[in-house]
C-alpha positions in Angstrom: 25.6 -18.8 19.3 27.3 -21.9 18.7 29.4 -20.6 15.0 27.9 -22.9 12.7 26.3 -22.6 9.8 22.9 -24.7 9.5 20.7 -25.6 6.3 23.3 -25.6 4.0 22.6 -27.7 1.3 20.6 -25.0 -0.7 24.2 -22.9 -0.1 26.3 -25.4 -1.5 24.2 -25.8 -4.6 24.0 -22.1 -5.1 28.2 -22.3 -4.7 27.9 -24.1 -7.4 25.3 -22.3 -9.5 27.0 -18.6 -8.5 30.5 -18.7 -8.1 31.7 -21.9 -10.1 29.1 -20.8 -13.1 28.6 -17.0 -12.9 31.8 -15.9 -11.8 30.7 -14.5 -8.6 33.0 -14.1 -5.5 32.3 -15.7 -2.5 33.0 -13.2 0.7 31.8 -13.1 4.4 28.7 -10.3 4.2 29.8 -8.8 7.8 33.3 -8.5 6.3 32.2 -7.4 2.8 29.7 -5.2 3.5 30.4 -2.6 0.9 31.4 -4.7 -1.7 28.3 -5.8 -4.0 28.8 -6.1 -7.5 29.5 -10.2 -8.6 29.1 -10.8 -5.0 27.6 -14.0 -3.1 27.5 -14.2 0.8 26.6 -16.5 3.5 25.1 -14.4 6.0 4.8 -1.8 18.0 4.5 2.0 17.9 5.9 4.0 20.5 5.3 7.5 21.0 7.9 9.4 23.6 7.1 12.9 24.6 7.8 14.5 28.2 10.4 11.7 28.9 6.9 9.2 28.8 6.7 6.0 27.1 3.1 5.6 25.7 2.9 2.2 24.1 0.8 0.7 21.3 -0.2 4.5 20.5 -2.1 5.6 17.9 -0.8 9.2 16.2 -3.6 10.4 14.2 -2.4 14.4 13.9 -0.5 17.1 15.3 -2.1 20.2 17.0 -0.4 23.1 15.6 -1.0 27.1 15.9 0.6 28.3 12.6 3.5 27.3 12.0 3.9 26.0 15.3 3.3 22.7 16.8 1.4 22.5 20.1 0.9 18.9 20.6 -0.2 15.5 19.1 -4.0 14.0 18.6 -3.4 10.7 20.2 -5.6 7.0 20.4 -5.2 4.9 23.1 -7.3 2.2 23.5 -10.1 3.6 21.5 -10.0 6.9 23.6 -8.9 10.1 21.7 -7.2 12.7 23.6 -4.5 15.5 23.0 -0.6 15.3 24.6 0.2 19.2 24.6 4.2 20.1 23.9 6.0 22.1 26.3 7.3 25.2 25.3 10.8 24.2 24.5 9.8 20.2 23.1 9.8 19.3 19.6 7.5 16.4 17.8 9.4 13.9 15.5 7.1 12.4 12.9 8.7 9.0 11.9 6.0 6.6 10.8 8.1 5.7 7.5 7.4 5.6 4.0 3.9 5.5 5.0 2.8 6.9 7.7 4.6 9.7 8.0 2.5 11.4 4.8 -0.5 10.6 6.6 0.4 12.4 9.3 1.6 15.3 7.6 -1.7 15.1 5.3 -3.9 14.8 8.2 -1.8 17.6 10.3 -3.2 20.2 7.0 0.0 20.0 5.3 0.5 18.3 2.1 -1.5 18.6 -1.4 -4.3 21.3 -1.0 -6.9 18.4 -3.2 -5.9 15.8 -0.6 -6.3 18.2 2.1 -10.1 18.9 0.9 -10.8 15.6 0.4 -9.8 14.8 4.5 -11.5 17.9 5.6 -14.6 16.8 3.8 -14.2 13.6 5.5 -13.3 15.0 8.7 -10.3 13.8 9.1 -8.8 17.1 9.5 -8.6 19.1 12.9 -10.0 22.8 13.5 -7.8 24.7 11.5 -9.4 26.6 8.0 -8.1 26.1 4.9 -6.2 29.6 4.8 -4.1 27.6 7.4 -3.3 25.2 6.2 0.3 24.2 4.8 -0.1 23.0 1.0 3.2 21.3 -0.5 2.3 19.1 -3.4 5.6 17.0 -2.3 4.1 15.3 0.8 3.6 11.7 -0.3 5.5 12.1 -3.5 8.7 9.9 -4.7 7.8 7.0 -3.2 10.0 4.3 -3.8 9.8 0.2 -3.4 11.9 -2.6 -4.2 10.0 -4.5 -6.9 10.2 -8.8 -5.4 10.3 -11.3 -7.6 9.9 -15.1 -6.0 11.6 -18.0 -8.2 11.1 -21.5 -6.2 13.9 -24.0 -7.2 14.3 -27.6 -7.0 17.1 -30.0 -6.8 17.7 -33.7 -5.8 20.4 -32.5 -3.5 18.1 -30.4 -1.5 16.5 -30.5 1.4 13.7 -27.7 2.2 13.3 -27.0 6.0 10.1 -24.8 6.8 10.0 -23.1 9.9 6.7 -23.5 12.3 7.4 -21.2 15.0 4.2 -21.9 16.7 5.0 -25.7 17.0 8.9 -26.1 16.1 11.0 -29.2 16.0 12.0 -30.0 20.2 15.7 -30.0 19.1 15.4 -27.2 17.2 13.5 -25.6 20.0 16.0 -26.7 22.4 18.9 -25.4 20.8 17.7 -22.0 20.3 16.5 -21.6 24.1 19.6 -22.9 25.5 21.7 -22.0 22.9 21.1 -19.0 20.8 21.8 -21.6 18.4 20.4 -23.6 15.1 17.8 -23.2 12.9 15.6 -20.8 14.9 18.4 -18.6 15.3 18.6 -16.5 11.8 15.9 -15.9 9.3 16.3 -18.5 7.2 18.2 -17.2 4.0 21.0 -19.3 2.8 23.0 -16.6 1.0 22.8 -13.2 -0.6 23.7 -12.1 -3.8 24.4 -8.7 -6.1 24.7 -7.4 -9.4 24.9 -4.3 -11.3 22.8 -3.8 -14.8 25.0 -0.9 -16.6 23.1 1.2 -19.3 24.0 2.4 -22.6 24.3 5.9 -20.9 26.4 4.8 -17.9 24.0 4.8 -15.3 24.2 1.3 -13.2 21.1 -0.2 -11.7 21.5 -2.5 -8.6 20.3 -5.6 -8.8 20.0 -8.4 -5.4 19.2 -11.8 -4.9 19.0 -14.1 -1.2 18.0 -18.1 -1.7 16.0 -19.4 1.1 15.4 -22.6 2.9 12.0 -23.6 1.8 9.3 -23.5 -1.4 6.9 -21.1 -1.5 3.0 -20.9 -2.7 2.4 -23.7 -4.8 5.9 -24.8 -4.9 6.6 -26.9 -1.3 8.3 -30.1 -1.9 10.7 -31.5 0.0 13.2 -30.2 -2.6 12.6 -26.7 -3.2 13.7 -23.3 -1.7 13.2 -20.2 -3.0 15.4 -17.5 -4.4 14.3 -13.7 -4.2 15.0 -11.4 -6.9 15.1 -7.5 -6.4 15.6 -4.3 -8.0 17.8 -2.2 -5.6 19.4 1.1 -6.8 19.4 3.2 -9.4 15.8 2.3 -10.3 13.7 4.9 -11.7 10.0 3.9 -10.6 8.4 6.0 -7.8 4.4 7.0 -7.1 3.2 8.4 -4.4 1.5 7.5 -1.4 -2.4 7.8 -1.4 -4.8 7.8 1.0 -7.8 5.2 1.0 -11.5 6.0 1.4 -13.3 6.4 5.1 -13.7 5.3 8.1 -10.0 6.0 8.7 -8.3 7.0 5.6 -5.2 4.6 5.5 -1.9 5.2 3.7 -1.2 3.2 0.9 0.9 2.9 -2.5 -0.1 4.3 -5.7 0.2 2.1 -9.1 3.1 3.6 -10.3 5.9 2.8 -7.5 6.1 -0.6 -9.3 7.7 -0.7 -12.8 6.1 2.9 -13.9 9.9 3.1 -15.9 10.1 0.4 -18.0 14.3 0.6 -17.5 13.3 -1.3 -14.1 11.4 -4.1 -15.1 14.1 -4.9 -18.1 17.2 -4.5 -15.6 15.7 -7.1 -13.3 14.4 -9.7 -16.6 18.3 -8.9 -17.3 19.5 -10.1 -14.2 17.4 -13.3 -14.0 18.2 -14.2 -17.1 22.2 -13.9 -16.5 21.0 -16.3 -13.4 19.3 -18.5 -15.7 22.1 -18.7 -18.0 24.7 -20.1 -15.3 22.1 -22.3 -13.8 23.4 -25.9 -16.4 25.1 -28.4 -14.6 23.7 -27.6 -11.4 20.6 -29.7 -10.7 18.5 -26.4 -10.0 15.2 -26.7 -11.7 13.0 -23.2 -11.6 9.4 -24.2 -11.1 7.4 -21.0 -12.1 9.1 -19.6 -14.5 10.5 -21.2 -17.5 14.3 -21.1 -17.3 14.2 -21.0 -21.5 12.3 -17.5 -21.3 13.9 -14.7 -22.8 14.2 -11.1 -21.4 11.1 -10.0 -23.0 9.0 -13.1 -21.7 10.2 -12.3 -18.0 9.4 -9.0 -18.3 6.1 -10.1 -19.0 5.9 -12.3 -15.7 7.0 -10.5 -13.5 5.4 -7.0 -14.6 1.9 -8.6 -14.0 0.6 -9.4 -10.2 0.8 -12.8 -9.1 1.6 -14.4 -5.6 5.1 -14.8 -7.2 5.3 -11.0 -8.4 5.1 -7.4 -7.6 6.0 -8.0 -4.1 
């Protein structure tokens, strides 16, 4: 790494926009890390068991006798075999938000209707249903941060979109030989926090990070995008679902996003504090109107669209 800082014309605007409008302080994030509120800041499965790395494997269950867990039902390469435990190992299930309900659900533990449903569709290994383990909280409480994507123009911009099959030679350069320039970090020009307190005390955390280029329908030469989430404190969750046959994949149910209507009006609050500082500036949001009030961008950004529900 060189130290500099690249792409920074979309920063110095949002200087401008956050800290000499909004009132937000400008820290180092590394330095920072634990301070949020009125902040801005420039910033393949593997499967170990026996002291063996088995790579690009797929988990579908684990073998168990009881309560006890004798081994995992494994994929590899489109063959399905069993790795067996040794009597003293132990089998960590960490596929994530995800995945690690499926394999829970499809190891017979988890909601006794879901269970049916996979046993019907054998998905399920040999045990019977007297065996299995039901808890109605496997898959429940899931939790997502609700994205919102504003593009944003300005004269004093300059977008750079990244094209990492095909990249600039300099750029390419630098980042071989260096560990340096564009091709060195993800892109994001700054980060930036907020609270939303409520009437009762409770504080919902609110984020923001301003990119280097448009998105969707919004990729001029002038435009980079600034992404709006709902952090903390929100009170949304579902659960996670399983889809139909041949496999039975893990997915989201409808209500992670916005199910609480608290969420979807802290966020609307928070853009349109953003909004409200934006005068002055030269930033011009291109898919939503900056005029809209809390109720009209609660509107947008409740219902899907490429910009939305993300």
């Amino acid at each position: 790494m060189d130290g500099l800082y690249y792409q920074q014309l979309g920063y110095n605007v949002a200087k401008q926009w956050l800290v000499g409008n909004a009132n937000y302080t400008e820290l180092n994030i590394n330095a920072n890390s634990r301070r949020k509120p009125k902040l801005s800041a420039t910033p393949s499965i593997t499967t170990k068991m026996a002291n063996a790395a088995a790579h690009g494997t797929w988990v579908q269950r684990v073998v168990r006798i009881g309560n006890t867990a004798t081994g995992v039902v494994v994929n590899i390469n489109d063959a399905t075999s069993t790795i067996s435990l040794k009597s003293n190992g132990r089998i960590i299930l960490s596929g994530g938000a995800l995945k690690s309900p499926e394999l829970l659900m499809k190891s017979d533990i988890g909601d006794p209707t879901v269970l049916t449903t996979l046993s019907a569709a054998n998905q399920l290994g040999s045990l019977p249903s007297s065996q299995w383990i039901n808890n109605t909280a496997v898959g429940a409480g899931l939790f997502d941060n609700p994205n919102t994507f504003i593009a944003m123009s300005a004269p004093s911009v300059q977008a750079y979109n990244y094209v990492y099959e095909n990249p600039p030679q300099a750029d390419q350069n630098l980042y071989l030989t260096k560990r340096a320039g564009n091709y060195a970090f993800a892109g994001g020009s700054c980060s930036f926090w907020d609270t939303v307190i409520h009437a009762d005390g409770t504080v919902a955390g609110v984020q923001g990070g301003l990119g280097n280029a448009g998105y969707q329908d919004c990729t001029n030469a002038m435009t980079v995008t600034m992404n709006i989430y709902g952090t903390s404190g929100l009170k949304s969750s579902g659960r996670v679902v399983l889809g139909g046959g041949p496999d039975y994949l893990p997915g989201p149910s409808g209500g992670v996003y916005y199910s609480n209507p608290q969420d979807a009006l802290d966020i609307a609050t928070f853009i349109r504090r953003l909004f409200d500082a934006l005068p002055g500036t030269g930033l011009t949001p291109l898919n939503l109107d900056p005029a809209s009030t809390v109720s009209q961008i609660v509107s947008y950004i409740t219902i899907w669209t490429p910009y939305t529900r993300g």
